[in-house]
C-alpha positions in Angstrom: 0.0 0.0 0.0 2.9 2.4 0.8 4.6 1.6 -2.5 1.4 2.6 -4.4 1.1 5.9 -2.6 4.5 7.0 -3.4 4.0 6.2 -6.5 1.4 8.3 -6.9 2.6 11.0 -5.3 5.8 10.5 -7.3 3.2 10.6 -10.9 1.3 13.7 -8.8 4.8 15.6 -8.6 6.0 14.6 -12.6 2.1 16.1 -13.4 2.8 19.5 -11.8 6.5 20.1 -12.1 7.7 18.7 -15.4 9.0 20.6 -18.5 6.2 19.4 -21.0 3.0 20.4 -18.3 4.1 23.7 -16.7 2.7 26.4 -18.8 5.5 29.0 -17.3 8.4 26.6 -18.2 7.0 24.4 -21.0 6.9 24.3 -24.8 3.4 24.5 -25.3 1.0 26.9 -26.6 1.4 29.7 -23.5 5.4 29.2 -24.0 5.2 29.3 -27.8 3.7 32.7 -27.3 5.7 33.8 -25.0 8.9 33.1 -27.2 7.3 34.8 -30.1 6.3 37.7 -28.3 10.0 38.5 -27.3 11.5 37.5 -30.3 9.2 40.2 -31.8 10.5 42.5 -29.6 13.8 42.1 -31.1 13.9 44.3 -34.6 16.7 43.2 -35.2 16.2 39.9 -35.4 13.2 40.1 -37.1 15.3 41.4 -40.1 17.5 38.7 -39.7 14.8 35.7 -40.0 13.4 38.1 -43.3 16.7 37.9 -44.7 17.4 34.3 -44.0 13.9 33.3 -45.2 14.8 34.9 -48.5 18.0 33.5 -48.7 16.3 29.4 -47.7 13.8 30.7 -50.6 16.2 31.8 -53.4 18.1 28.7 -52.6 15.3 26.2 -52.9 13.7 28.1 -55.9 17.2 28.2 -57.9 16.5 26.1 -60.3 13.6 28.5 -61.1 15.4 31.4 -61.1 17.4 30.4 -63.4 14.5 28.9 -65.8 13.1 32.1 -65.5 16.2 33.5 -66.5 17.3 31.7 -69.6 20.7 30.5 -67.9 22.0 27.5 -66.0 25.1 27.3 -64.0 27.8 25.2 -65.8 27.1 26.8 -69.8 30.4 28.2 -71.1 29.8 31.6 -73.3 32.7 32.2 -74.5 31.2 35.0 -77.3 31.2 36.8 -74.4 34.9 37.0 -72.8 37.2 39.3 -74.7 40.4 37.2 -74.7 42.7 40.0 -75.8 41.6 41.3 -72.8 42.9 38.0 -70.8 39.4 37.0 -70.9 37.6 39.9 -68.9 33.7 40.3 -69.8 32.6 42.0 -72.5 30.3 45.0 -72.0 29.8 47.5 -69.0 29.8 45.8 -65.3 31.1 42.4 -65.9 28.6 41.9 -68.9 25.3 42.7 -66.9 22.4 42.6 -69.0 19.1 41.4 -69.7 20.3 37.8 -70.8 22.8 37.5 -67.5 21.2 39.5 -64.5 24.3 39.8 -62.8 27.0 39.2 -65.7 29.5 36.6 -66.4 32.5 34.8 -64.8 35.5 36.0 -66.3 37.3 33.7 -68.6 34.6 30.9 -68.5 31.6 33.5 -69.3 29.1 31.2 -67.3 26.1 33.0 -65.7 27.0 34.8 -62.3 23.5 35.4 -61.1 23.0 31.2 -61.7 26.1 29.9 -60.1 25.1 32.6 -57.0 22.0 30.9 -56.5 22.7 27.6 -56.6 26.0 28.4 -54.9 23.3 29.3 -52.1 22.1 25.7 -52.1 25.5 24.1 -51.8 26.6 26.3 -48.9 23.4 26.4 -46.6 22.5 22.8 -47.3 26.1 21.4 -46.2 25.6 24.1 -43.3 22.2 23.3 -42.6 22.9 19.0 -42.6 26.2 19.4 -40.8 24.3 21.2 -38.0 21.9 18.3 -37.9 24.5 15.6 -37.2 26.4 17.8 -34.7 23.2 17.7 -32.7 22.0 14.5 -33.1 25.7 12.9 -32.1 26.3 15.8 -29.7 22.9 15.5 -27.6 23.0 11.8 -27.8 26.6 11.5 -26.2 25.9 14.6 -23.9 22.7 12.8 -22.5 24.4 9.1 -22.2 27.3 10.8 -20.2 25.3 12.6 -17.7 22.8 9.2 -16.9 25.6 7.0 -17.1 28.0 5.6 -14.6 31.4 7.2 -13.9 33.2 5.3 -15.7 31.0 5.8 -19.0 30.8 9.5 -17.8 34.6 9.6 -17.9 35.3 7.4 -21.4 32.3 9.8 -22.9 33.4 13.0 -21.2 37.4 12.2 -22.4 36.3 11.3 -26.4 34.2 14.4 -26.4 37.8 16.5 -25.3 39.4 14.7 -27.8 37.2 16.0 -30.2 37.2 19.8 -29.0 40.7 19.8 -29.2 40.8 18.7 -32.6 41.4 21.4 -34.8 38.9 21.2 -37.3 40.3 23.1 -40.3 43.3 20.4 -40.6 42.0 17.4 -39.8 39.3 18.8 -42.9 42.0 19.4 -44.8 44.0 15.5 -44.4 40.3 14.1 -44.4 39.3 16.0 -47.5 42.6 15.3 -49.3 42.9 11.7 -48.8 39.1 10.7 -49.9 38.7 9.7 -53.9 37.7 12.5 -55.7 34.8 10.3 -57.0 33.2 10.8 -53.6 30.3 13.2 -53.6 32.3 16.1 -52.4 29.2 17.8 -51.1 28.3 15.5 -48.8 31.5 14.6 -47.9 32.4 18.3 -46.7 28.4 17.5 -44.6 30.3 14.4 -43.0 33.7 15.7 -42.6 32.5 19.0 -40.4 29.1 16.8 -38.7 31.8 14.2 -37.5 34.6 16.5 -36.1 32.9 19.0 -34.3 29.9 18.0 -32.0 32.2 18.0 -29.2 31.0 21.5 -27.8 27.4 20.3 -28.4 27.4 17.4 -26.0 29.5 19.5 -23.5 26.4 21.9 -23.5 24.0 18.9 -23.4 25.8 17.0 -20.4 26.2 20.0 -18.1 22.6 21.3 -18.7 21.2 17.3 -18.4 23.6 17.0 -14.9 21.4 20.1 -13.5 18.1 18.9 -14.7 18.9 15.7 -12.9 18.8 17.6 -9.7 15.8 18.7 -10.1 12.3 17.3 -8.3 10.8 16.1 -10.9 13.3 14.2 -12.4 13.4 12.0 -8.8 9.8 11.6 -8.7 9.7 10.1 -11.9 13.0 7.7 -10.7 10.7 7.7 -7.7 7.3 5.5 -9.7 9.7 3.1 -11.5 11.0 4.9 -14.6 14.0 3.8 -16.8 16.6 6.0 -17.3 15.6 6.4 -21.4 12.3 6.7 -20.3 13.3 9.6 -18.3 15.5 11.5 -20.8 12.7 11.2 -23.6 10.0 12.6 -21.2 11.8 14.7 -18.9 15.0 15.4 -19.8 14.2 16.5 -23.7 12.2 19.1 -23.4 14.3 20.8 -20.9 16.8 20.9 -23.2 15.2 22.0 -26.0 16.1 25.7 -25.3 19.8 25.3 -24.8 20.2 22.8 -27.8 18.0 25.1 -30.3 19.9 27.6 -29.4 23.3 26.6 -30.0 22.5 25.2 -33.0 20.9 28.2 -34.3 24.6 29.6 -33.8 26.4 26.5 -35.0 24.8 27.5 -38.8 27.0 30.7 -39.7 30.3 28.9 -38.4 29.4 26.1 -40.5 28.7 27.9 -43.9 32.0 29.9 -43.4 34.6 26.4 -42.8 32.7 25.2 -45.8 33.6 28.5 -47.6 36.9 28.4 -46.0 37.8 24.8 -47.6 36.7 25.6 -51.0 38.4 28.5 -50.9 41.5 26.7 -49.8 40.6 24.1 -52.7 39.4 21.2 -51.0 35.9 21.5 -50.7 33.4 21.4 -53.7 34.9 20.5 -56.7 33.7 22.3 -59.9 31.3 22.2 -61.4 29.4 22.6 -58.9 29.3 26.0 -57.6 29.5 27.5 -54.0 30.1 30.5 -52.3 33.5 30.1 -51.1 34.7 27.8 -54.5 33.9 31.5 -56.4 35.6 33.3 -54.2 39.0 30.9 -55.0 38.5 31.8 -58.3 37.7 35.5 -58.2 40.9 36.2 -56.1 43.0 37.6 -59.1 40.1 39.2 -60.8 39.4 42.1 -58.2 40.9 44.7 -60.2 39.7 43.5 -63.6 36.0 42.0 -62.3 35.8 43.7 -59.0 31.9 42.3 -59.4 33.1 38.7 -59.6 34.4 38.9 -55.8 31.9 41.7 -54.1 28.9 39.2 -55.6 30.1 35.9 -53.4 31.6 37.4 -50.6 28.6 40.1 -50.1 26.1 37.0 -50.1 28.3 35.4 -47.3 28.7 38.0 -45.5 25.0 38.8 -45.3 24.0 35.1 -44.9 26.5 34.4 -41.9 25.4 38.1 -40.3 21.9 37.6 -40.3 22.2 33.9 -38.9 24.0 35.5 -36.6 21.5 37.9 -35.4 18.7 35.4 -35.7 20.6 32.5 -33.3 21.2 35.6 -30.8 17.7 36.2 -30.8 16.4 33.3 -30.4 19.1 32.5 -27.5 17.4 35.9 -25.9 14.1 34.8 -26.5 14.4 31.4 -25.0 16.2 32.1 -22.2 14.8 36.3 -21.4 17.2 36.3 -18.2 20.5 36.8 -21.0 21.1 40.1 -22.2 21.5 40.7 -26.2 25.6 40.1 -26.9 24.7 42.1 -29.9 22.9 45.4 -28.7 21.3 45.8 -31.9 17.6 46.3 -31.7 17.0 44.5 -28.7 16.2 47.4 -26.2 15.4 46.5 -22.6 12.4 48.6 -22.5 11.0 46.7 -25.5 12.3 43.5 -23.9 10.6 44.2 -20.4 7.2 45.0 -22.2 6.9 41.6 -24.1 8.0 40.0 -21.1 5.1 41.6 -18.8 2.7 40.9 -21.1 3.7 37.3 -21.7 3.3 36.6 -18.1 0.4 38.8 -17.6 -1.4 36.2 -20.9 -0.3 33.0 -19.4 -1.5 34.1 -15.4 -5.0 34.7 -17.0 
């Protein structure tokens, strides 16, 4: 009789203190509001998830674009490089005109405005997936070494400083170089920066799963007879949902500028294919003589990893309101404190 009691006051105490039923703490409709409310309050970032929407947009509609366009990426036009020139476009601004939006590559003549856009595709979808497996190995690792024993805490918690300590750009480098060139270089550059650096990710996720064990909930539900997976999926998940999210909202821009940073340094995507960072390897000694063939790739990075930026600061201010802006940009604390009020005022009510 006494074991039935507690465990009903154990279910009682999961009921009123867990993640996923608490409106104040929990993901549901009162929290979903609240989020939105002060990510609204947050211009800046507002601006940023405009921009990045466009930019998902343009990317996903690029073969589109370029339908509409007349153009496709890989064409060679070579009527339109002046080779006494050493192969520099013909006509005013790099050859803009109604035919090429944004003119031609230099010496090749192929269609700047269609290897920009689905440049754009290459670059946030290696970003994009690479984030993915970072989280899913980080957050799996993170959670087995908090619930574990000591000594799985201590083999898990020692392989995920091995990892941190890598240094990511070189072992990208021997990894890229040593893998056939028949390999989908695309994905491969996906594996290659998913593999080597979740390390920080299941640091995050084991010191924010060590508090959460702490907490009373988490013993009442150790308390009616739970298994330890059963506990993480119920309990320990959506409390660390808000950490996670956000860190991997910030994991995005670092990822789109290593892959930019390998193809620039040649070992990345392989033409034909085009990316962002692939261009700028070949635009370097055109600056003078194309300046438009370097400002057009590196503008769209730097806008792309800016407003990410922005937007994964936002969202880390939104989820967790207690964090001040690192930025400063349109986040003002009035603002802030208004959305705030109200959100708790909605979700009293």
């Amino acid at each position: 009789m006494s074991e039935a009691v507690t465990k009903a006051a154990a279910e009682a105490v999961i009921a009123a203190q867990a993640p996923g039923t608490d409106p104040a703490s929990a993901p549901g409709a009162s929290g979903a509001r609240q989020f939105w409310r002060r990510l609204r309050a947050q211009r800046a970032a507002l601006v940023a998830a405009v921009v990045v929407a466009l930019l998902v947009l343009v990317a996903l509609a690029a073969p589109l674009l370029t339908a509409i366009e007349g153009q496709d990426p890989t064409t060679y036009h070579p009527s339109l490089i002046d080779s006494a020139r050493g192969g520099v476009p013909v006509g005013p601004f790099g050859g803009i005109g109604g035919d090429h939006w944004l003119g031609v590559e230099p010496q090749t003549g192929r269609d700047l405005f269609a290897r920009l856009v689905h440049g754009a595709r290459v670059s946030l979808g290696v970003a994009l997936a690479a984030t993915v497996i970072q989280v899913a190995i980080g957050v799996t690792l993170g959670i087995a070494a908090a619930l574990g024993n000591r000594w799985v805490d201590q083999l898990l918690s020692r392989i995920t400083d091995i990892f941190v300590a890598l240094p990511l750009m070189i072992m990208s480098l021997a990894l890229l170089a040593i893998v056939p060139a028949s390999f989908p270089r695309p994905v491969l550059v996906t594996l290659v920066i998913g593999l080597i650096s979740w390390g920080n990710v299941a640091k995050v996720v084991r010191a924010q799963t060590l508090t959460l064990k702490g907490l009373d909930y988490v013993a009442a539900a150790r308390l009616s007879g739970w298994g330890t997976w059963r506990i993480a999926r119920r309990e320990l998940l959506p409390g660390l949902a808000a950490p996670v999210i956000t860190y991997a909202a910030l994991l995005v821009p670092q990822n789109i500028s290593v892959e930019a940073a390998l193809s620039f340094l040649g070992v990345g995507v392989k033409p034909p294919t085009p990316s962002w960072g692939q261009m700028l390897t070949a635009a370097d000694v055109w600056y003078q003589a194309a300046p438009q063939y370097l400002l057009l790739p590196a503008g769209a990075l730097f806008v792309t990893v800016l407003a990410l930026t922005v937007l994964g600061d936002g969202v880390r201010t939104a989820l967790d309101p207690r964090a001040a802006s690192r930025l400063r940009v349109g986040t003002g604390r009035r603002r802030e404190h208004r959305a705030d009020t109200a959100a708790e005022k909605e979700t009293s009510s």
